[in-house]
C-alpha positions as CSV (number, residue, x, y, z in Angstrom):
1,X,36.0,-13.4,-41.3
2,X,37.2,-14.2,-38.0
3,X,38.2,-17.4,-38.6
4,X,40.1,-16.2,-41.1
5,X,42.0,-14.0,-39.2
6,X,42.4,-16.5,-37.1
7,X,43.8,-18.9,-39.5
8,X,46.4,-16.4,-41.4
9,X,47.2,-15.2,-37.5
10,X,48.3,-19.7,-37.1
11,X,50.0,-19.4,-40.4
12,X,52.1,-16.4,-39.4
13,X,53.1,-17.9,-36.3
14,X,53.7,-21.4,-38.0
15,X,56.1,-19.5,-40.5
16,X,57.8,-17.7,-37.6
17,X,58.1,-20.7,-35.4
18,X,59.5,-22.3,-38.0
19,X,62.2,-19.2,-38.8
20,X,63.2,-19.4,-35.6
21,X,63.8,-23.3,-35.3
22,X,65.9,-22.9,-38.9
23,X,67.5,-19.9,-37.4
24,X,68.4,-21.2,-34.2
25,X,69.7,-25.0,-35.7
26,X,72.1,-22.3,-38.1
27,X,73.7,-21.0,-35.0
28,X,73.7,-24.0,-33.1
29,X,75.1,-26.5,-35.6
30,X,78.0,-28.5,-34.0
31,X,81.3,-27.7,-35.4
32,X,82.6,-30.4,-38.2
33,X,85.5,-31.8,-36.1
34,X,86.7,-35.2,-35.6
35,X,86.4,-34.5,-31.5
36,X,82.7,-33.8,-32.2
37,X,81.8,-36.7,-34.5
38,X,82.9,-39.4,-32.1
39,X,81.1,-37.9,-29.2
40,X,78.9,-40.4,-29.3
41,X,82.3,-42.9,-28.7
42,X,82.8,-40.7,-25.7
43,X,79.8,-40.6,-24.4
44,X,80.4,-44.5,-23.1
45,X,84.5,-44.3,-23.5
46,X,85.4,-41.1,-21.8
47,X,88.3,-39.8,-22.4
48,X,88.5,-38.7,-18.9
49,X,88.4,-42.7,-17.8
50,X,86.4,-44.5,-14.9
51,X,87.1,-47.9,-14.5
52,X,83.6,-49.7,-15.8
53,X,83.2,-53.4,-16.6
54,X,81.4,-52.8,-19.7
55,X,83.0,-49.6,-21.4
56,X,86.8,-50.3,-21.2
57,X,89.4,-47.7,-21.9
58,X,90.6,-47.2,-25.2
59,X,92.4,-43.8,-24.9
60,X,96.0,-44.2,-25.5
61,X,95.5,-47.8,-26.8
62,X,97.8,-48.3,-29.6
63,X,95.8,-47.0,-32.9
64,X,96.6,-50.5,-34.9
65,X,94.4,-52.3,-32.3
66,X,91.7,-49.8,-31.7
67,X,91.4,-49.7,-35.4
68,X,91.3,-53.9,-35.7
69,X,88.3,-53.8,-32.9
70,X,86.5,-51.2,-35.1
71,X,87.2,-53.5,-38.3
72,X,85.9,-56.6,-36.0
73,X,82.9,-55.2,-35.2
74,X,81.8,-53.3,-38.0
75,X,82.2,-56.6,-39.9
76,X,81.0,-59.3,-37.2
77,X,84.1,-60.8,-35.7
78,X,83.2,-59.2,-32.6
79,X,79.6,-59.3,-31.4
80,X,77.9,-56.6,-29.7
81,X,74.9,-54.8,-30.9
82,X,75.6,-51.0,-30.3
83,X,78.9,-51.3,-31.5
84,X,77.8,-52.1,-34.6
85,X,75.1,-50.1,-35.3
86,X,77.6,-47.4,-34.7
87,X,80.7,-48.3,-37.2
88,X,78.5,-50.4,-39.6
89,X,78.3,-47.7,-42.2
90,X,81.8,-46.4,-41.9
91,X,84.2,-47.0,-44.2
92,X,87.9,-48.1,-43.4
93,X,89.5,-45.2,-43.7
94,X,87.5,-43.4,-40.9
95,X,87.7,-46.1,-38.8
96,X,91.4,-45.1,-38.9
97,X,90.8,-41.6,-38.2
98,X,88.5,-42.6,-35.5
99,X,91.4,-44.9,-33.8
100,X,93.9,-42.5,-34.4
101,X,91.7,-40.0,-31.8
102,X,91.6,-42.2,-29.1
103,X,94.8,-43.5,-29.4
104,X,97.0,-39.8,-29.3
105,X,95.1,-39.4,-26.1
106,X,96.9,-40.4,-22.4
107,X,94.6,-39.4,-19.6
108,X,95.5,-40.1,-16.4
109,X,94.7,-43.6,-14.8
110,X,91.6,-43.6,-12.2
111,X,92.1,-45.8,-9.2
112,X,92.7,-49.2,-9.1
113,X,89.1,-51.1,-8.7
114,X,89.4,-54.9,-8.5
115,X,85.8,-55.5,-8.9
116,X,85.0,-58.9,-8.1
117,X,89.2,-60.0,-8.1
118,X,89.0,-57.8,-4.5
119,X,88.3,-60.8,-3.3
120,X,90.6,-63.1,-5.0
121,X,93.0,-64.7,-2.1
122,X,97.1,-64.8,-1.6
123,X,97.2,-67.9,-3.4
124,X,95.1,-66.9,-6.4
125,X,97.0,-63.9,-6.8
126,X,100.2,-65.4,-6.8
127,X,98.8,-67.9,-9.4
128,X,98.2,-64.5,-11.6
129,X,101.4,-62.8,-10.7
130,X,103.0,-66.0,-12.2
131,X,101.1,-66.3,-15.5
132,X,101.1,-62.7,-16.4
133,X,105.3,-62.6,-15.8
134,X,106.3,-65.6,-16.7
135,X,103.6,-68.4,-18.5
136,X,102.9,-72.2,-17.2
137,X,105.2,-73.7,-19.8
138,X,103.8,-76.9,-18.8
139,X,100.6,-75.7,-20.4
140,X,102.5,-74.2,-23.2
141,X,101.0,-70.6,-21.8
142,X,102.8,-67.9,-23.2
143,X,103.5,-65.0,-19.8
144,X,101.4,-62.1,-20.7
145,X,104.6,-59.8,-21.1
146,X,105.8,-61.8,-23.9
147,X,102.7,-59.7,-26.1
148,X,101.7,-57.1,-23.9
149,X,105.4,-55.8,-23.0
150,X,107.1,-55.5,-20.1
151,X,104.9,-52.5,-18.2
152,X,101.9,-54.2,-19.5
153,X,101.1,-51.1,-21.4
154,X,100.9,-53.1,-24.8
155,X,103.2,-52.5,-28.0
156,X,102.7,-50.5,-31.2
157,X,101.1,-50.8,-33.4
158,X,98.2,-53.4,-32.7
159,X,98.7,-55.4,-29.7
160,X,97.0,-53.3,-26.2
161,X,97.9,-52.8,-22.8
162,X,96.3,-54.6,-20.0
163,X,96.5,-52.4,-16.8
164,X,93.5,-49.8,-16.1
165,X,90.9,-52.7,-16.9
166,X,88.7,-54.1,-13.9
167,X,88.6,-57.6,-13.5
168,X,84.9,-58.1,-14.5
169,X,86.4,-57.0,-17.7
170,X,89.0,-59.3,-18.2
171,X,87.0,-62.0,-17.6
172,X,84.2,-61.3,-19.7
173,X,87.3,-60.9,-22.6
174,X,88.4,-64.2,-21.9
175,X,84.6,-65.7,-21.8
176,X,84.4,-63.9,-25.1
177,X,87.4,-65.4,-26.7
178,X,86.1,-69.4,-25.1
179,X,82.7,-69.0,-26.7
180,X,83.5,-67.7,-29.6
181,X,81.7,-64.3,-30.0
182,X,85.1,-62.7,-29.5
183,X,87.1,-63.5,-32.6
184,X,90.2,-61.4,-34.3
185,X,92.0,-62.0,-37.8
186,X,93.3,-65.7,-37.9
187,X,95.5,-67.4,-36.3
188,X,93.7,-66.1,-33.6
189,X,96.3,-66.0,-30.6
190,X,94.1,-64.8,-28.2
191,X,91.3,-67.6,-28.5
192,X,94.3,-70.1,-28.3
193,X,95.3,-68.7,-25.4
194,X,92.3,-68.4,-23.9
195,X,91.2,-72.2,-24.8
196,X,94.2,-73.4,-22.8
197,X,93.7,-71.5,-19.1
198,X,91.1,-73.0,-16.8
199,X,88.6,-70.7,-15.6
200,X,90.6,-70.4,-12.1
201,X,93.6,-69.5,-14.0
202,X,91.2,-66.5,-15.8
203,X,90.2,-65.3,-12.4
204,X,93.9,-65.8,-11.5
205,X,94.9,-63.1,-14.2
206,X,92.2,-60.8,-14.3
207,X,92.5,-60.2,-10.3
208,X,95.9,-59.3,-10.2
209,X,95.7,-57.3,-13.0
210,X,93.0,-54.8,-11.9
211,X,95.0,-54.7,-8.8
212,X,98.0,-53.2,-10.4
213,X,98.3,-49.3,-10.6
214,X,99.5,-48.0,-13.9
215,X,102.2,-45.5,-14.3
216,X,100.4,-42.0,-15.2
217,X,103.5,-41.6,-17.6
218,X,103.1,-45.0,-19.6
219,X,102.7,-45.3,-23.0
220,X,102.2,-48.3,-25.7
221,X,106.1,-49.9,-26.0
222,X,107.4,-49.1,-29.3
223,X,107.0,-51.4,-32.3
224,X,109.8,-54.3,-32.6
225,X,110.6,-53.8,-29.1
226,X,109.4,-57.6,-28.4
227,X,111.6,-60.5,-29.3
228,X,110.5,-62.2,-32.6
229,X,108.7,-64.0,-32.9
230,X,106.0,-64.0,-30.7
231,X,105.2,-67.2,-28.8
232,X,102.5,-67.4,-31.2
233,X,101.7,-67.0,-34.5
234,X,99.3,-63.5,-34.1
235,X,96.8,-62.2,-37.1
236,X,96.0,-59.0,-35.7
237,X,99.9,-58.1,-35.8
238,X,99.0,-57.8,-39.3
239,X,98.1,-54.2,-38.8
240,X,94.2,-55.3,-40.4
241,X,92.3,-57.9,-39.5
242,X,91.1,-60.3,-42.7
243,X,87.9,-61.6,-43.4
């Protein structure tokens, strides 16, 4: 007798353990937002941006190149593991939605933090300054401005600004882009580009770019406001990136 007592008193416990649990996940189910479905994006890529070598910023990133780097990893042009587990399952339509998020958001800039281009010398950094602005047309480099527009602040709709990015960044782009685990819809400008600077000139670039403090007001250039064409021939421009 008592241990059946004892059992229905467990079993009426159990059941209003379990009442409770169901009751408390109804009141505390997450509203159905876009905002609260990429939390997990945000909890690397905060909106409210650090500088960090490995998490870059992709608020206010013009939403044609956000949504080509969701398209690039979800289907393995781009190679990180995370990053795909995420978007593997998604389907292109949401990875618009999803870049369209980030990309109608502007927070302001942190401080500049060089990173390991703080200790990049005068020389070095004039050896940046001059790529960035104006190419080695020696070395049939195109200047970074000639893409990325004049503020640096990239151009609508797929090409991205290059200011508010460390320099251990940058240079872990370009590594990405040499070797190969990097890739974007062919002709692949960027690889080109990156096959034809020495590893000096990458250090070059990335250093006096992470040194360079963004206007809080700036905001992708608008589309066509570069000359055509571009120096060279661009997939991603295509607006999706191809198989």
């Amino acid at each position: 007798m008592t241990d059946t007592r004892a059992l229905m008193r467990l079993m009426r416990l159990m059941a209003g353990s379990a009442s409770l649990c169901l009751s408390t996940t109804a009141t505390a189910a997450p509203p159905d937002t876009l905002q609260q479905r990429v939390a997990a994006c945000i909890a690397c890529h905060a909106v409210e941006e650090r500088r960090d070598a490995y998490f870059p910023r992709i608020a206010g990133k013009p939403a044609g190149y956000l949504y080509n780097q969701l398209l690039n990893f979800r289907d393995g042009r781009r190679n990180y593991p995370m990053m795909t587990y995420m978007v593997a399952q998604l389907s292109d339509d949401y990875l618009r939605e999803i870049a369209d998020f980030f990309a109608a958001r502007h927070p302001v800039y942190p401080p500049a933090t060089p990173g390991s281009g703080a200790n990049a010398g005068a020389a070095a950094l004039a050896r940046g300054r001059q790529l960035v602005l104006h190419g080695d047309a020696a070395r049939k480099i195109p200047a970074c401005v000639s893409c990325h527009g004049a503020a640096l602040g990239g151009v609508a709709p797929a090409i991205p600004g290059l200011l508010g990015l460390p320099s251990d960044y940058i240079n872990a782009q370009f590594g990405a882009w040499r070797s190969g685990t990097r890739r974007a819809a062919a002709p692949d400008c960027m690889a080109d580009i990156a096959g034809r600077l020495a590893g000096d000139d990458v250090a070059a670039v990335s250093s006096w770019l992470s040194r360079q403090a963004p206007d809080p007001a700036a905001r992708p250039a608008a589309a066509g406001s570069l000359p055509a064409p571009l120096p060279l021939p661009c997939g991603a421009m295509a607006g999706k990136a191809a198989p």
